[in-house]
C-alpha positions as YAML, in Angstrom:
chain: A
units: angstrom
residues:
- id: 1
  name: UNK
  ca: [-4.43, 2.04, -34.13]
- id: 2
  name: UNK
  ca: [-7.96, 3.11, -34.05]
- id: 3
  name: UNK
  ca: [-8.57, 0.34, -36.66]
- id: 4
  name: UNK
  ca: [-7.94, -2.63, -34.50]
- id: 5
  name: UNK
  ca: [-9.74, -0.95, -31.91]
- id: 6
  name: UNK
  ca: [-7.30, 0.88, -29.53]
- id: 7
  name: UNK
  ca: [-7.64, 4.75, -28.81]
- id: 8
  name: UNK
  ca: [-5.46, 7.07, -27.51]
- id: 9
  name: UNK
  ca: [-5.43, 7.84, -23.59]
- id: 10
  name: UNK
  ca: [-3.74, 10.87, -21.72]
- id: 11
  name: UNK
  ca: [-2.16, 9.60, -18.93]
- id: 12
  name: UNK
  ca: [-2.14, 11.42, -15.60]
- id: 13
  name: UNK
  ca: [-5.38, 13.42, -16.59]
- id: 14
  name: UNK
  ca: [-9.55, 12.61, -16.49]
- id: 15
  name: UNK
  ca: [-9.42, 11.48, -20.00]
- id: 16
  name: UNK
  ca: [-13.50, 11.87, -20.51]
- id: 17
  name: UNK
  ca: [-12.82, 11.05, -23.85]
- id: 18
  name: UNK
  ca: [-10.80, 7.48, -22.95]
- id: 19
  name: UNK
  ca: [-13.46, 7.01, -20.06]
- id: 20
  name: UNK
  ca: [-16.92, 7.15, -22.75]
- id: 21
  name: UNK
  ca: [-14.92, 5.25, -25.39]
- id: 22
  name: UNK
  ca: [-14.37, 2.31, -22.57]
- id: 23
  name: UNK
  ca: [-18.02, 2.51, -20.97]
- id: 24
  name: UNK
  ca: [-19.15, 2.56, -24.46]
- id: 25
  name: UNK
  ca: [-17.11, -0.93, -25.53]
- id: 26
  name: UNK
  ca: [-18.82, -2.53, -22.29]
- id: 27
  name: UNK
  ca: [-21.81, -1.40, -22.76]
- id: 28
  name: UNK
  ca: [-21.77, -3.31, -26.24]
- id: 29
  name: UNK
  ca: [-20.91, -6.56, -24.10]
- id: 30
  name: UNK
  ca: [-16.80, -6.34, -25.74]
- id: 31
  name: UNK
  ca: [-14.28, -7.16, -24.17]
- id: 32
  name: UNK
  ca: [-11.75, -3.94, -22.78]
- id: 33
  name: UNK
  ca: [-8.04, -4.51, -21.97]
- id: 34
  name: UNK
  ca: [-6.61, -2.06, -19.55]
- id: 35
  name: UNK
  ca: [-3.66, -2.01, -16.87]
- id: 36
  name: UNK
  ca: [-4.62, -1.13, -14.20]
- id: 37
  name: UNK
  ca: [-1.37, 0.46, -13.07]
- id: 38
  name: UNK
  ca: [-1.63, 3.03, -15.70]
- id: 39
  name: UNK
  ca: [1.17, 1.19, -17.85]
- id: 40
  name: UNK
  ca: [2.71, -1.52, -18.27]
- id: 41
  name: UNK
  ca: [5.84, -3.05, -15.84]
- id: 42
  name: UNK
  ca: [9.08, -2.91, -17.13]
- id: 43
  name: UNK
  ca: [10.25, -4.97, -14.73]
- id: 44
  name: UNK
  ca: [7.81, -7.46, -14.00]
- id: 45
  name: UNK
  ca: [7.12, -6.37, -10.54]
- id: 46
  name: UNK
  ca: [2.94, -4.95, -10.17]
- id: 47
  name: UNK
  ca: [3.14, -1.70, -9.25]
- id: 48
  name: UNK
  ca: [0.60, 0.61, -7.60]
- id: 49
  name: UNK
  ca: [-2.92, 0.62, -9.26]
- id: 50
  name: UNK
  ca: [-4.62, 3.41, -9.90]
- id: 51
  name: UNK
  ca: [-8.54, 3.50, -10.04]
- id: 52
  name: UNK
  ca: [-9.52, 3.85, -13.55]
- id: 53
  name: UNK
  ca: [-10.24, 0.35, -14.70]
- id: 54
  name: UNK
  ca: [-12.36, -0.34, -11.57]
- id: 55
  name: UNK
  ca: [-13.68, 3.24, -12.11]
- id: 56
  name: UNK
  ca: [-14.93, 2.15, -15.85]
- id: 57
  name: UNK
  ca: [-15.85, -1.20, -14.72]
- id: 58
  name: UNK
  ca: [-18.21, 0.26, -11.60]
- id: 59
  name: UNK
  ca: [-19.92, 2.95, -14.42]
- id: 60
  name: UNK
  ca: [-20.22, 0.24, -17.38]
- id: 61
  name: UNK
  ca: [-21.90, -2.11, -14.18]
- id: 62
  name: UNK
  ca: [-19.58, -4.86, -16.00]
- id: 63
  name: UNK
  ca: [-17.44, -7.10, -14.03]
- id: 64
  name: UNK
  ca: [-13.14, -7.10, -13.98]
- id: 65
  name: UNK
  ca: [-11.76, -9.91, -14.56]
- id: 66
  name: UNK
  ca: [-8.29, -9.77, -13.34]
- id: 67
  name: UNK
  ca: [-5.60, -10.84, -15.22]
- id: 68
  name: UNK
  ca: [-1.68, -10.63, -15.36]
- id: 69
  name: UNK
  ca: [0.97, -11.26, -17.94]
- id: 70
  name: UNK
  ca: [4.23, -12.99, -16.75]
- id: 71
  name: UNK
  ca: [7.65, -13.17, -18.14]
- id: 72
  name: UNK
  ca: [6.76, -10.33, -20.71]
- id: 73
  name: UNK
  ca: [9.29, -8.04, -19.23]
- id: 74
  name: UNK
  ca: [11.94, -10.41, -20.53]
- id: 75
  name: UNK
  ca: [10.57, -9.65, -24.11]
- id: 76
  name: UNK
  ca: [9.77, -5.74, -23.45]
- id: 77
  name: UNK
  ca: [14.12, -5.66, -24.46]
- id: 78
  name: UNK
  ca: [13.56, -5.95, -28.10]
- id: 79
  name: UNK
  ca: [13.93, -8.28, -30.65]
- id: 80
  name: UNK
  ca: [17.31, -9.34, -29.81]
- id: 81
  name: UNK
  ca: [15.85, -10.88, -26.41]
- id: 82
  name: UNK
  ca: [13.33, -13.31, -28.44]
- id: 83
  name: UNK
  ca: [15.98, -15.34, -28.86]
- id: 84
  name: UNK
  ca: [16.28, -16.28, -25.44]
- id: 85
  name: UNK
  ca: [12.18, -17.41, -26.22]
- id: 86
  name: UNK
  ca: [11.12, -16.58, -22.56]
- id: 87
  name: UNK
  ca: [8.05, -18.37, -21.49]
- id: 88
  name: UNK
  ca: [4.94, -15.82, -21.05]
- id: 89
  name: UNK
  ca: [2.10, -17.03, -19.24]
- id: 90
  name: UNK
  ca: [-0.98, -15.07, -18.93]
- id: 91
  name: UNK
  ca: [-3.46, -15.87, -16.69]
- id: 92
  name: UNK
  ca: [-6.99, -15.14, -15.54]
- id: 93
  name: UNK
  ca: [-9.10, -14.44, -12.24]
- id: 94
  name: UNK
  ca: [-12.38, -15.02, -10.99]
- id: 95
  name: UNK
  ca: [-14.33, -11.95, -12.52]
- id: 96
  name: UNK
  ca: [-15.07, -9.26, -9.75]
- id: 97
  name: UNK
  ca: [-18.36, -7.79, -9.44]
- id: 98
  name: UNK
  ca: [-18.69, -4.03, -7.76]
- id: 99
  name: UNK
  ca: [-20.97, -2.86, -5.79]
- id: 100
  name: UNK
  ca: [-21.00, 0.34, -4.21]
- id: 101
  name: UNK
  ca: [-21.46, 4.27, -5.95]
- id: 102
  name: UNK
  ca: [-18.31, 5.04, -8.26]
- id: 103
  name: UNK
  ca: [-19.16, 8.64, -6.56]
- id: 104
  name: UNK
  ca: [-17.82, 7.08, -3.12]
- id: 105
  name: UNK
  ca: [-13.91, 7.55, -3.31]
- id: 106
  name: UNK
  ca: [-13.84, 4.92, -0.30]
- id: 107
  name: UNK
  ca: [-15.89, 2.39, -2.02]
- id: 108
  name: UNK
  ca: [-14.01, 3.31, -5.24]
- id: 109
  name: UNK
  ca: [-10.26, 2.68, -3.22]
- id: 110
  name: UNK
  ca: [-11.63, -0.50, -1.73]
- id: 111
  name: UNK
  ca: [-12.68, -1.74, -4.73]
- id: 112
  name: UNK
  ca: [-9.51, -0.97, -6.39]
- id: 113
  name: UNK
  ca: [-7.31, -2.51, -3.71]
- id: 114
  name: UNK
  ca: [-9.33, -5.83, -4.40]
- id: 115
  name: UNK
  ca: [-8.88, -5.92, -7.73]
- id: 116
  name: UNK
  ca: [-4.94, -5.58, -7.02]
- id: 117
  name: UNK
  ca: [-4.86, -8.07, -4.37]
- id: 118
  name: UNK
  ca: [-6.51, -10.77, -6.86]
- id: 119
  name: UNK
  ca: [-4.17, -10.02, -9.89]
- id: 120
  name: UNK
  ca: [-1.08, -10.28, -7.26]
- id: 121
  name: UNK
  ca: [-2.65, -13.48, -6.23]
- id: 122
  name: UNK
  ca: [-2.14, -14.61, -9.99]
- id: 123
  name: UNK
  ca: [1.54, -13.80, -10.09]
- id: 124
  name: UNK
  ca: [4.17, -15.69, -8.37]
- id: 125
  name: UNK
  ca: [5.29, -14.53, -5.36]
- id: 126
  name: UNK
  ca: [8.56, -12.85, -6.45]
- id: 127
  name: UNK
  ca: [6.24, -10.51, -8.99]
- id: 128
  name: UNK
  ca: [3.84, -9.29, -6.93]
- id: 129
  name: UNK
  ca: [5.49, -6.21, -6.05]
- id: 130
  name: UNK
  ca: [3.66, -3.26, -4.06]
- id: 131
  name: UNK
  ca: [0.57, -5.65, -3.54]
- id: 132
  name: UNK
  ca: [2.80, -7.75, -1.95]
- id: 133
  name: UNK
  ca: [2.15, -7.97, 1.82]
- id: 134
  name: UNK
  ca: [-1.39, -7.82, 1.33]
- id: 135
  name: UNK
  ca: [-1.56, -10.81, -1.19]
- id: 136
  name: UNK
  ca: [-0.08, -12.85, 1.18]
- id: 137
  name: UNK
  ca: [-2.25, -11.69, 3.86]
- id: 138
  name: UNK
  ca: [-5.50, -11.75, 1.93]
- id: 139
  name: UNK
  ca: [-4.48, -15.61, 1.11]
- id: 140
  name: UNK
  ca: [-2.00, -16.95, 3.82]
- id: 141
  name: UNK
  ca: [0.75, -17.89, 1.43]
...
């Protein structure tokens, strides 16, 4: 995989490894795909975020732009599914600058919960899972 430029990450763990390899990409001005859950959902529903993308993004001094894939659970069954030919939509955010020291945990959760709040903004109402309250909140729909 390390050919078409992914890399292995351990999951649940400070991958320093993962972490250089991402600043690194940035730093080259490339672009980095990431979820920022940790994985992808199964069920199409964004789930809690956890703060390495925004982490990366804050030590790179890159911007996020948010982004969410819809419909792609209904292909995630296999090959037998395609047949159905689902409709995925992916779609993009305003980029998100950070400010603030990636040393701050607060500034690092704030910056996180942002970043989640924009991508459920993105999805449709029915998708946007743990982020949902505060999506509506943050936008009034």
């Amino acid at each position: 995989m390390l050919s078409i430029g992914m890399f292995p990450v351990e999951r649940g763990k400070h991958d320093t490894g993962a972490v250089a390899a991402s600043v690194k990409i940035l730093n080259q001005q490339k672009v980095l795909g990431m979820y920022p859950e940790g994985t992808r959902s199964r069920d199409g529903q964004l789930q809690r975020g956890t703060s390495g993308a925004v982490r990366i993004a804050m030590t790179a001094e890159t911007p996020l732009v948010p982004a969410v894939v819809i419909n792609s659970d209904q292909i995630m069954g296999g090959f037998k599914r395609l047949r159905d030919k689902p409709v995925v939509t992916v779609r993009f955010g305003e980029p998100i600058r950070f400010e603030g020291s990636v040393d701050d945990p607060k500034v690092v959760r704030d910056n996180l919960q942002k970043t989640m709040i924009a991508m459920a903004r993105l999805l449709p109402p029915a998708q946007r899972g743990y982020y949902a309250d505060a999506a509506a909140d943050a936008r009034g729909s």
